[in-house]
C-alpha positions as a LaTeX table, in Angstrom:
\begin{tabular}{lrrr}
\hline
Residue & $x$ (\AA) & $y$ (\AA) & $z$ (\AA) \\
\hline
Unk1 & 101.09 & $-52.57$ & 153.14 \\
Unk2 & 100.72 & $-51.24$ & 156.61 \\
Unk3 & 103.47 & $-49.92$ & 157.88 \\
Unk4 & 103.39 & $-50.40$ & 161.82 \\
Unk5 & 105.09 & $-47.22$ & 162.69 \\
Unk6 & 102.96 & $-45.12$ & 160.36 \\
Unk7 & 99.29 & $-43.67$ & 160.76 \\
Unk8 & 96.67 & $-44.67$ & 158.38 \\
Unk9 & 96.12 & $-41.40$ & 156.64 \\
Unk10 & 92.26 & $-40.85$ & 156.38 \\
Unk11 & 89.94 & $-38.02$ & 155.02 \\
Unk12 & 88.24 & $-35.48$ & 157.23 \\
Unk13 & 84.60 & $-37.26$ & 157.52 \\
Unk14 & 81.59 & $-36.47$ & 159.77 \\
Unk15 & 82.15 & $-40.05$ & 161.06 \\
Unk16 & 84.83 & $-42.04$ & 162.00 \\
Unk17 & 83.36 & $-45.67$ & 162.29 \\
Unk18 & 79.98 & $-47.43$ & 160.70 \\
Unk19 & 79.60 & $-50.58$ & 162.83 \\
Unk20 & 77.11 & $-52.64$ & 160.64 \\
Unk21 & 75.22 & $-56.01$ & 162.37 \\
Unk22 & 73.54 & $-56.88$ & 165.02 \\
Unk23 & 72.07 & $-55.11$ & 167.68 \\
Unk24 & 70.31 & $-57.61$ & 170.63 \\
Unk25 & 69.88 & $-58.67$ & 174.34 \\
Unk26 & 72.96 & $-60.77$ & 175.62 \\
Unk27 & 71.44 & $-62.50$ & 178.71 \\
Unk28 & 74.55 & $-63.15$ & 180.63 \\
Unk29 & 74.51 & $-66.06$ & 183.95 \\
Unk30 & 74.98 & $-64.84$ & 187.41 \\
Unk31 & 77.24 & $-67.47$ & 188.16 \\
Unk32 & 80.39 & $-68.87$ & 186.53 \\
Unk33 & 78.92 & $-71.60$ & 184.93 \\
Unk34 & 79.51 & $-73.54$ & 181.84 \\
Unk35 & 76.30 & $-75.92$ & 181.46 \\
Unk36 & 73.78 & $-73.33$ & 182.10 \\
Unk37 & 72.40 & $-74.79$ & 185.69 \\
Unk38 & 72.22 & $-71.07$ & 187.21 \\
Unk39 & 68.79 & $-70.01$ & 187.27 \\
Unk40 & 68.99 & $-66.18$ & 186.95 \\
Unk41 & 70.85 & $-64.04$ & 184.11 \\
Unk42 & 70.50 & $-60.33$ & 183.89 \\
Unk43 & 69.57 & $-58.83$ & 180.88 \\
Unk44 & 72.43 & $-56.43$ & 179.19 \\
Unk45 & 72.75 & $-54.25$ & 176.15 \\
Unk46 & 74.61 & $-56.44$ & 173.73 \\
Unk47 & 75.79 & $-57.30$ & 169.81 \\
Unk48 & 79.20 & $-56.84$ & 168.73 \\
Unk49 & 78.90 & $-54.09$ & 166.28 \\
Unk50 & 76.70 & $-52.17$ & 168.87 \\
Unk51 & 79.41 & $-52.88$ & 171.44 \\
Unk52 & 81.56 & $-51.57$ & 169.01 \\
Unk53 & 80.20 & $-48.20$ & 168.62 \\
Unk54 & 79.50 & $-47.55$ & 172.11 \\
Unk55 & 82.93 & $-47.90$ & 173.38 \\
Unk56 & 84.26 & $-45.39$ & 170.56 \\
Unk57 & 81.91 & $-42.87$ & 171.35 \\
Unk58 & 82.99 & $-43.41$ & 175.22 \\
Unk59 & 86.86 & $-43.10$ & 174.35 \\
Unk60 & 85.88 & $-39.90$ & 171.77 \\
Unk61 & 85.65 & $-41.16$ & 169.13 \\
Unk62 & 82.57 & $-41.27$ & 166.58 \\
Unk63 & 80.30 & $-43.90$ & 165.49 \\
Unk64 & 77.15 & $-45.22$ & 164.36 \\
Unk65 & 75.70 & $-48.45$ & 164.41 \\
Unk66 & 73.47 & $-50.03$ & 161.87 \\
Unk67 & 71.18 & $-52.94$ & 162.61 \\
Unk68 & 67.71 & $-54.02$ & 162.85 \\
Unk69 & 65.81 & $-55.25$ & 165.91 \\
Unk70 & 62.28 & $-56.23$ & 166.64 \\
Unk71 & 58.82 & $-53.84$ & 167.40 \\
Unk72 & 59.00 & $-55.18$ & 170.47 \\
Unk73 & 60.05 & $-54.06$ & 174.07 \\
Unk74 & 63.31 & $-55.53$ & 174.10 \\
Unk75 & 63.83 & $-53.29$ & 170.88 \\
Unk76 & 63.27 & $-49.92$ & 172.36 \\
Unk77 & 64.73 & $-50.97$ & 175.46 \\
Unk78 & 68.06 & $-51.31$ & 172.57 \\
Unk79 & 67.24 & $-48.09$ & 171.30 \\
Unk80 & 66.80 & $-46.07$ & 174.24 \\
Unk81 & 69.83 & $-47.53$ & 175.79 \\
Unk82 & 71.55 & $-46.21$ & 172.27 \\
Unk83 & 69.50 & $-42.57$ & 172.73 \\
Unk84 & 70.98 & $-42.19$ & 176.24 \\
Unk85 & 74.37 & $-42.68$ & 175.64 \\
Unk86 & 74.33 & $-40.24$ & 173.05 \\
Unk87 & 74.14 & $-42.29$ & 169.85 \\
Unk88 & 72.56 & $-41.91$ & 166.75 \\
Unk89 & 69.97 & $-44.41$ & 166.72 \\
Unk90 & 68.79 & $-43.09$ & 163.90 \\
Unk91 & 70.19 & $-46.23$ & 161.68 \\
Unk92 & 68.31 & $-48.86$ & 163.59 \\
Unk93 & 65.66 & $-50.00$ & 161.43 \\
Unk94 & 62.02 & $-51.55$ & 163.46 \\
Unk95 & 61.22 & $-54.67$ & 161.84 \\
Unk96 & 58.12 & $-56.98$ & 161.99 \\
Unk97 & 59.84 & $-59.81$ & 163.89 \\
Unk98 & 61.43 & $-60.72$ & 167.48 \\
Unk99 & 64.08 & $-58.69$ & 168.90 \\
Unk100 & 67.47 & $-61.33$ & 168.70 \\
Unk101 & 68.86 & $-62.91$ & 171.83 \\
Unk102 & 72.01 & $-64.49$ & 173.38 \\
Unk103 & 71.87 & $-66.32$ & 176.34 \\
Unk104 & 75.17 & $-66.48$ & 177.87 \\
Unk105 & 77.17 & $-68.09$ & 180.94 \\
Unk106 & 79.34 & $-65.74$ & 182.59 \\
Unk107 & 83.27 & $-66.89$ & 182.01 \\
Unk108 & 86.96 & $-66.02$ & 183.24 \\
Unk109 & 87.63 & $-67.66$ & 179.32 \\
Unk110 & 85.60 & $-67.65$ & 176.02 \\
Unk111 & 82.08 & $-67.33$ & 177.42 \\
Unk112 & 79.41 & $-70.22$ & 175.68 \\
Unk113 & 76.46 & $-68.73$ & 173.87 \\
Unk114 & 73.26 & $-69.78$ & 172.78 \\
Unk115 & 72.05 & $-67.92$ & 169.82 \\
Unk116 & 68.23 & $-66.99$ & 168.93 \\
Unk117 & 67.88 & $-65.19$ & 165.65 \\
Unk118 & 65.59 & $-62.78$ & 163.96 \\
Unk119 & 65.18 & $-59.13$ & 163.40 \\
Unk120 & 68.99 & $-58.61$ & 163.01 \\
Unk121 & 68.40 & $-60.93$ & 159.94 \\
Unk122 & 66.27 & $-57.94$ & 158.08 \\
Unk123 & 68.62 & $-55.16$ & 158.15 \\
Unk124 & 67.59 & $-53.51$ & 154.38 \\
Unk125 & 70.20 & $-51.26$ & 152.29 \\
Unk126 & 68.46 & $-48.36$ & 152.39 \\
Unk127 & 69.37 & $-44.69$ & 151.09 \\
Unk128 & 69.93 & $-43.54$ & 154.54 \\
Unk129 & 72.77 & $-46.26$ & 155.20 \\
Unk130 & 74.50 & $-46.08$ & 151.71 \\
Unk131 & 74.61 & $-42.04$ & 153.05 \\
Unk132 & 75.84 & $-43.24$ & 156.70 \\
Unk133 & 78.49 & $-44.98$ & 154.65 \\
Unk134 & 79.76 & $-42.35$ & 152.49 \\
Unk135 & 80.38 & $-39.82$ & 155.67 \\
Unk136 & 82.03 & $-42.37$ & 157.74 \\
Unk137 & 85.75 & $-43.72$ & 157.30 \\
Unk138 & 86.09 & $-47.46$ & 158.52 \\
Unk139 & 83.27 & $-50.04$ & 157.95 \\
Unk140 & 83.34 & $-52.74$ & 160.44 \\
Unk141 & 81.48 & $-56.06$ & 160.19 \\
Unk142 & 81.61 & $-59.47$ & 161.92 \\
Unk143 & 80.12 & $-62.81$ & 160.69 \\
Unk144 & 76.43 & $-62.60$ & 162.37 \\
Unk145 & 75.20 & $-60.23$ & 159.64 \\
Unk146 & 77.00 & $-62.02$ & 156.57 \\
Unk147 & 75.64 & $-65.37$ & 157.98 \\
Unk148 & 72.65 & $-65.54$ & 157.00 \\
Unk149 & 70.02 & $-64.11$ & 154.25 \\
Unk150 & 68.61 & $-61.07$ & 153.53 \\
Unk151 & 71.21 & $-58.98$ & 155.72 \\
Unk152 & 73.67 & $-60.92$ & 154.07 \\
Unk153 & 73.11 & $-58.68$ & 150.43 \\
Unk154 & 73.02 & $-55.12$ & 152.59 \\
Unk155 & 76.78 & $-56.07$ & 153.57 \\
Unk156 & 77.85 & $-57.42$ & 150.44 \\
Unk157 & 76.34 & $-54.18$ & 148.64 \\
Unk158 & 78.20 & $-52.15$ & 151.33 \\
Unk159 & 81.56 & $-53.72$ & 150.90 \\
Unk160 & 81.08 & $-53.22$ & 147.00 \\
Unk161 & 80.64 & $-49.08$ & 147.90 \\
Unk162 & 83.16 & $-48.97$ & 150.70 \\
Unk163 & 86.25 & $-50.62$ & 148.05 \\
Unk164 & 85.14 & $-48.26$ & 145.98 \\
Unk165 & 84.91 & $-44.90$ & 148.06 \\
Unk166 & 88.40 & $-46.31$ & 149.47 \\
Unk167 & 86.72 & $-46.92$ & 153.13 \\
Unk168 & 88.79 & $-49.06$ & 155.42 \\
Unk169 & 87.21 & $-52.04$ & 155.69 \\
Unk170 & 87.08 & $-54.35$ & 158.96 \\
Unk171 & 86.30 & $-57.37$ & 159.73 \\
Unk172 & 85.74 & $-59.90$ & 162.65 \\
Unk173 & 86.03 & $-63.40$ & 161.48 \\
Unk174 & 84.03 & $-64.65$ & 164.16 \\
Unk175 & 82.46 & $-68.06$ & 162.79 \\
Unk176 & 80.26 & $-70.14$ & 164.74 \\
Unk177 & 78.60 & $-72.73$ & 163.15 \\
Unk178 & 75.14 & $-72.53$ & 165.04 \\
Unk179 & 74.80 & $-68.78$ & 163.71 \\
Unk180 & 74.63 & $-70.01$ & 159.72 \\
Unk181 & 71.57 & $-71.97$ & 158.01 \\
Unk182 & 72.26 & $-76.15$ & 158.55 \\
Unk183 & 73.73 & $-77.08$ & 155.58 \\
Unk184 & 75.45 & $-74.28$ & 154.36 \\
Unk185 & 79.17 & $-73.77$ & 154.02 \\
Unk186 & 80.19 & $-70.87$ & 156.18 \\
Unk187 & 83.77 & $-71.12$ & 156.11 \\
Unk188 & 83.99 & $-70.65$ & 152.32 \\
Unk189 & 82.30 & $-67.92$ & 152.19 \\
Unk190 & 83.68 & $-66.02$ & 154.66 \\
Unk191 & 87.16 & $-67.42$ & 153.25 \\
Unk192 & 85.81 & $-66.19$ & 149.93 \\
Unk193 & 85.71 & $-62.38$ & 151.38 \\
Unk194 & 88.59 & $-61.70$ & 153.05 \\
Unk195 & 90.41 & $-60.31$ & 150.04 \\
Unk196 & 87.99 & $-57.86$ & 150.07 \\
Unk197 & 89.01 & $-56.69$ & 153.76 \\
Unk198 & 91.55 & $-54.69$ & 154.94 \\
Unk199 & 92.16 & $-55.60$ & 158.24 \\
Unk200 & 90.65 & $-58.26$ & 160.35 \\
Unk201 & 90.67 & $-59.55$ & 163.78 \\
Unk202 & 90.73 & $-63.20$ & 164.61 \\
Unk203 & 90.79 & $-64.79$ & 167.56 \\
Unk204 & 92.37 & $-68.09$ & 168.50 \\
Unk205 & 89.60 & $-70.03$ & 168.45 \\
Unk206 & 88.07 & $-68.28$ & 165.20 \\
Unk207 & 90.96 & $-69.26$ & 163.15 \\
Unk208 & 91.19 & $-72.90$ & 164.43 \\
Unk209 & 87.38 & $-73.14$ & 163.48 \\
Unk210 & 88.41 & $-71.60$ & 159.99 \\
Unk211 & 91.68 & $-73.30$ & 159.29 \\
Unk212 & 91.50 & $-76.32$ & 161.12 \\
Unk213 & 94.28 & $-76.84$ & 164.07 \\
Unk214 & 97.43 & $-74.96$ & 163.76 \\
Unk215 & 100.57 & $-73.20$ & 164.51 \\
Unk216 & 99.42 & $-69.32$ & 165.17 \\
Unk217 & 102.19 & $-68.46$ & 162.50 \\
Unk218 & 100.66 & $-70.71$ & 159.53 \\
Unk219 & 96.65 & $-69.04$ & 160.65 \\
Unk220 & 98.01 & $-66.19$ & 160.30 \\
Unk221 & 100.21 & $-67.17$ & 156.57 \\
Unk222 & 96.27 & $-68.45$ & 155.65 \\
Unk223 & 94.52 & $-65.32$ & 156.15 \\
Unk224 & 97.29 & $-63.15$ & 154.47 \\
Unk225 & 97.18 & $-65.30$ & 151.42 \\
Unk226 & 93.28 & $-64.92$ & 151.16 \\
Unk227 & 94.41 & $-61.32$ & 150.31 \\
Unk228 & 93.69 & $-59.80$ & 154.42 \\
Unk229 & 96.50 & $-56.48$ & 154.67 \\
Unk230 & 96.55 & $-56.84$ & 158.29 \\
Unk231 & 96.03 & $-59.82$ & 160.55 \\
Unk232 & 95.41 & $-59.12$ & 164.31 \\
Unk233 & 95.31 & $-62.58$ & 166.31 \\
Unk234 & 94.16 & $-62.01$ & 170.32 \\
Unk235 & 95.33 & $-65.07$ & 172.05 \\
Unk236 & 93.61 & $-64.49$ & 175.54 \\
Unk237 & 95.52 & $-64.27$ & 178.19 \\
Unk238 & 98.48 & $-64.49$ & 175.90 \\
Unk239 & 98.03 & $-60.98$ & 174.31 \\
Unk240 & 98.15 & $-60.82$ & 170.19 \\
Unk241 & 100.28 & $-61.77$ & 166.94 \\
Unk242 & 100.01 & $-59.08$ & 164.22 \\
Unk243 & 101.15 & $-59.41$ & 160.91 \\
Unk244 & 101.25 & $-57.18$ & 157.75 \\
Unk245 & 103.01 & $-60.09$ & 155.62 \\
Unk246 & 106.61 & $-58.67$ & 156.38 \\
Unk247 & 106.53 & $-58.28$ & 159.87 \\
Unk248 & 104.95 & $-60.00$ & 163.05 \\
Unk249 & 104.74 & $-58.38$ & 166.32 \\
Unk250 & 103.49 & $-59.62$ & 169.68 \\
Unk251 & 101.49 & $-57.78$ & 171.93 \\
Unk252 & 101.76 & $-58.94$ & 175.82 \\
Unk253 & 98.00 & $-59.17$ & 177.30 \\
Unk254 & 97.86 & $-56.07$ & 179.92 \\
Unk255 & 95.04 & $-57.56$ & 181.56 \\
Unk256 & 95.66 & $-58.00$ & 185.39 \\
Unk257 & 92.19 & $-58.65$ & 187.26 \\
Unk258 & 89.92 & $-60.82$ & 184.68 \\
Unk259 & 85.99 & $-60.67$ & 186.11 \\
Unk260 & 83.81 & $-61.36$ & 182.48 \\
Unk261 & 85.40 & $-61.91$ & 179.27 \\
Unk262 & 82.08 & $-60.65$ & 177.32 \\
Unk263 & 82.70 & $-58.11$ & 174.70 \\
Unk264 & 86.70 & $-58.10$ & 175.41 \\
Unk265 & 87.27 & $-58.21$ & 171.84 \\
Unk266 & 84.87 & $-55.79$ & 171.08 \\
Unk267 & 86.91 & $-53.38$ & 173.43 \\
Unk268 & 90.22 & $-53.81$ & 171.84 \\
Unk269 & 88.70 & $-53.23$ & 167.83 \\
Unk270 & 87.31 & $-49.65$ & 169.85 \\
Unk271 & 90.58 & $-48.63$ & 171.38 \\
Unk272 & 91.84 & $-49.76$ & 168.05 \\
Unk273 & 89.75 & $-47.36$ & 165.78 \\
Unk274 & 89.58 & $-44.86$ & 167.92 \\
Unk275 & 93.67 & $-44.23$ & 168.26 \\
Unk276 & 93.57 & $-44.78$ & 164.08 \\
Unk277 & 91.40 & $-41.77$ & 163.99 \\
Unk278 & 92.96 & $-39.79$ & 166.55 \\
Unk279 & 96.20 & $-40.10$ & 164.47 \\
Unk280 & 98.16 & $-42.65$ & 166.30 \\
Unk281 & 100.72 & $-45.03$ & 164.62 \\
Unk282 & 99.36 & $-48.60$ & 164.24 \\
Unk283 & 101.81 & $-49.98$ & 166.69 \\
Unk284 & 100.54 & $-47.45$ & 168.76 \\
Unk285 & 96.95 & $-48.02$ & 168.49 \\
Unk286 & 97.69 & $-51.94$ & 168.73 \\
Unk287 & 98.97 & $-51.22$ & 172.14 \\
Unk288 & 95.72 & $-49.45$ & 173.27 \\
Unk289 & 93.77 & $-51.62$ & 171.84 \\
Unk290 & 95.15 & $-53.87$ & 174.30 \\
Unk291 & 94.87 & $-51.41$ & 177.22 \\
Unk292 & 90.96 & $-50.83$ & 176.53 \\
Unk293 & 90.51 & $-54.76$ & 176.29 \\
Unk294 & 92.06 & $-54.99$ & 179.75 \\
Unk295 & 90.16 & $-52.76$ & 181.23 \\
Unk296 & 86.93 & $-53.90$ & 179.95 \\
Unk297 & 87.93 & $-57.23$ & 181.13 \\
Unk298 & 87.44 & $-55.84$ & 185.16 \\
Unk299 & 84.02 & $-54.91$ & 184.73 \\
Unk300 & 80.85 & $-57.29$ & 183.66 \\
Unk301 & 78.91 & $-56.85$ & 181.00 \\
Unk302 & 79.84 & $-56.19$ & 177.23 \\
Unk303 & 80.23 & $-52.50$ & 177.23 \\
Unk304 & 81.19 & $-50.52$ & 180.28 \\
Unk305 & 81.95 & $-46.85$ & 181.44 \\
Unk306 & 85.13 & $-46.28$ & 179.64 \\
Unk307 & 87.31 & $-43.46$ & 180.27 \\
Unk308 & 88.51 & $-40.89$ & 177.29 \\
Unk309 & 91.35 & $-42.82$ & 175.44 \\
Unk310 & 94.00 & $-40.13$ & 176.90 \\
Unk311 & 93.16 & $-41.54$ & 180.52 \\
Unk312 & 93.31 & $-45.02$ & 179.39 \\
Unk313 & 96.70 & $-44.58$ & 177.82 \\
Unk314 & 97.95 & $-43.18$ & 181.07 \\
Unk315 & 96.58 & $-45.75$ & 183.05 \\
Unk316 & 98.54 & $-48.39$ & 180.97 \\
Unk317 & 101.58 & $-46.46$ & 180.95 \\
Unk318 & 101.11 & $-46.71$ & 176.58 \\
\hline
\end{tabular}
């Protein structure tokens, strides 16, 4: 169990988080706009896992990202945006097919996407990520990569290695029906691999679309019983419910000036990870989790220029 006043104790490794999935364009709306009417969007550097590592390495922490985009020029624009910010891009396999896309309206609440899919599909195991693995301490994965087939196998193959090398293993629940092949029960399987995880993140809407419509309590009582050690639930603009099946917290929302939602979620798992490897208590880390998701949540775009954790923790008062 995961005691909320107590660090997670991890092993001295080269790197501290392996984000695994996709790495693509989000094309984000000028305007506020729901039904995509606005003519222009401007192109940004997007993909959760991506996202991901690029705020830990901002806040000091390490990570790499693993993913697969197209020999195209959105793909090296991808790349080089990784190379500049200092990242290891060195786990971001070229494959023979288009760079993947999400067309986006910009939102004060959950932001509506249109997905187009392809390299990130065609991230291979390879020798060089089983090794990116083994020197990192957390694996993190969402649903894009597990959704649909080939990349699918590289993360089950990973999970297998990380239970096994005693990795903690994340994961982002994020289901959307329009990211799985028509036909194909998406639900059950990710229900089907959450006793496999360690701690995962839903949000509201994730678990409704999992669960079906629900108190947050009993969400939370379904993904504990699927065999989850740690449930995180962001509400919004209503903060968070955590549970580690003895005890539930709640975490107020610390956000105070709300310009793009995009990637807010992907801000609080960095702040997250990166106080777990600096040695914070969970509690602790919840809390600036929190404080990097509101401060993402003032700028637009998915990942912004983030400040060293220590400064964020002072800004917050944490």
């Amino acid at each position: 169990m995961f005691d909320f006043d107590k660090r997670i104790e991890l092993p001295h490794k080269e790197n501290d988080v392996l984000a695994v999935g996709e790495l693509l364009i989000d094309m984000i709306s000028v305007d506020y706009d729901g039904d995509f009417a606005g003519k222009t969007f401007n192109k940004f550097f997007g993909g959760a896992p991506s996202n991901i590592a690029m705020n830990i390495t901002k806040l000091g922490g390490h990570s790499i990202v693993a993913s697969a985009v197209g020999q195209d020029g959105l793909g090296r624009y991808l790349i080089n945006h990784l190379k500049e910010a200092g990242m290891d891009a060195n786990y971001i396999q070229e494959v023979d097919c288009a760079t993947s896309m999400v067309l986006v309206t910009k939102s004060k609440r959950s932001p509506s996407p249109i997905f187009y899919r392809d390299a990130d599909m065609y991230l291979s195991y390879t020798p060089e990520l089983e090794q990116a693995l083994m020197t990192s301490n957390i694996m993190h994965f969402s649903c894009w990569p597990i959704s649909r087939v080939p990349v699918r196998q590289t993360i089950e193959k990973l999970i297998d290695l990380a239970k096994k090398e005693r990795k903690l293993i994340c994961f982002d629940p994020n289901y959307h029906p329009m990211i799985w092949k028509k036909g194909e029960d998406g639900v059950a399987y990710i229900k089907s691999l959450i006793e496999k995880v360690d701690i995962i993140k839903p949000s509201e809407d994730d678990a409704e679309r999992l669960f079906g419509k629900d108190t947050y309590d009993n969400h939370i009582a379904q993904f504990l019983r699927l065999g989850a050690k740690l449930v995180i639930m962001t509400l919004g603009k209503d903060g968070a419910i955590v549970s580690n099946g003895k005890e539930t917290i709640t975490l107020k929302s610390l956000a105070t000036d709300v310009i793009d939602t995009t990637g807010a979620g992907d801000a609080f798992w960095s702040g997250f990870y990166t106080a777990i490897v600096k040695g914070y208590t969970i509690r602790e880390a919840l809390n600036l989790g929190s404080a990097v998701s509101a401060y993402k949540l003032k700028h637009e775009g998915a990942v912004v220029e983030l400040p060293k954790l220590p400064v964020i923790k002072q800004v917050y008062g944490i």
